[in-house]
C-alpha positions as CSV (number, residue, x, y, z in Angstrom):
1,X,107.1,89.1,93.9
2,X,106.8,92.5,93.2
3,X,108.4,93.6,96.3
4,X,111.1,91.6,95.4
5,X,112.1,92.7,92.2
6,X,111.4,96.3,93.3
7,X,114.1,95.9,96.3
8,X,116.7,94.1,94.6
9,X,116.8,96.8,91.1
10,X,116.7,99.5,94.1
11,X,113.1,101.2,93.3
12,X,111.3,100.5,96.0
13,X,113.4,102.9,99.2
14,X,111.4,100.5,101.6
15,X,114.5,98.3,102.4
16,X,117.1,96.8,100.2
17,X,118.0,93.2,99.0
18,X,121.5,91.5,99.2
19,X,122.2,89.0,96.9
20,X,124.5,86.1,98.3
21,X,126.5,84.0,96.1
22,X,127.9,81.1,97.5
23,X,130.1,78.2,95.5
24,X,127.2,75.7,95.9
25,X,123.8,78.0,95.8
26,X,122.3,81.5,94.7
27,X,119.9,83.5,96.4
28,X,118.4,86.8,97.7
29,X,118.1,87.9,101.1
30,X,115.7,90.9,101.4
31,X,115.6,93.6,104.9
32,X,112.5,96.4,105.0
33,X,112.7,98.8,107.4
34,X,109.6,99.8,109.5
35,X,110.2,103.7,110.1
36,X,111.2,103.4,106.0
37,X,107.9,101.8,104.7
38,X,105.7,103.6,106.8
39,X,107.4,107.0,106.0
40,X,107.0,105.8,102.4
41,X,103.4,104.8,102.7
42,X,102.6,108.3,104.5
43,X,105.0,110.0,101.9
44,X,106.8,111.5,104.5
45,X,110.4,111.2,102.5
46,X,112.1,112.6,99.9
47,X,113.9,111.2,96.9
48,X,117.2,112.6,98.3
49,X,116.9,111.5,101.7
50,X,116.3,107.9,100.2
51,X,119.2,108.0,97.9
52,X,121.6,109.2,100.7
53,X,120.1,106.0,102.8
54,X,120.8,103.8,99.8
55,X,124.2,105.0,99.4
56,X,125.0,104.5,102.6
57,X,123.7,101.0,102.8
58,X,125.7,100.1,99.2
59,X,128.7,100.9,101.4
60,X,127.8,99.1,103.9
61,X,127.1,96.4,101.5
62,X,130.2,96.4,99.5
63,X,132.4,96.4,103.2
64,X,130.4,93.1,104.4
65,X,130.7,91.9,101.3
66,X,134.6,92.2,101.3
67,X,134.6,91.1,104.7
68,X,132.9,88.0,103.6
69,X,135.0,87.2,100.8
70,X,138.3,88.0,103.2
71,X,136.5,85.2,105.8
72,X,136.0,82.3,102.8
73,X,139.5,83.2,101.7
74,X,140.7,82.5,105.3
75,X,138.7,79.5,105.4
76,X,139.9,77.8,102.7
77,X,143.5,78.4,104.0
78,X,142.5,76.5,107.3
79,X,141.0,73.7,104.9
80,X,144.2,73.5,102.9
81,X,146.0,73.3,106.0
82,X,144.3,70.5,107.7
83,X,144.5,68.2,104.7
């Protein structure tokens, strides 16, 4: 649980969590990365070197997460249009 909460309010640089938010459910979906947890483990990065890997991911994040939305907007056109 702890891992948990520590990846999805971004204090633990070990991976991230992405939170998926569909019309019918809620839940978390969590990735760690091996070469990131052992280098945390070993304390072999920095602060700044995790914050550039979360920024990246956030961006990454934010462009599925449009992509997604795009996709279920598409979707539901097809539904409308088959009705």
């Amino acid at each position: 649980m702890a891992v948990s909460i520590g990846l999805r309010n971004n204090l633990l640089p070990i991976g991230f969590a992405i939170h998926n938010e569909d019309r019918y459910s809620e839940s978390w979906s969590y990735h760690i990365i091996a070469e990131r947890l052992i280098a945390y483990k070993y304390g072999r990065i920095s602060e700044v070197q995790v914050e550039n890997i979360e920024k990246n991911l956030n961006t990454i994040i934010s462009q599925f997460e449009g992509m997604k939305k795009d996709l279920l907007f598409i979707l539901s056109g097809n539904e409308e249009q088959e009705i």
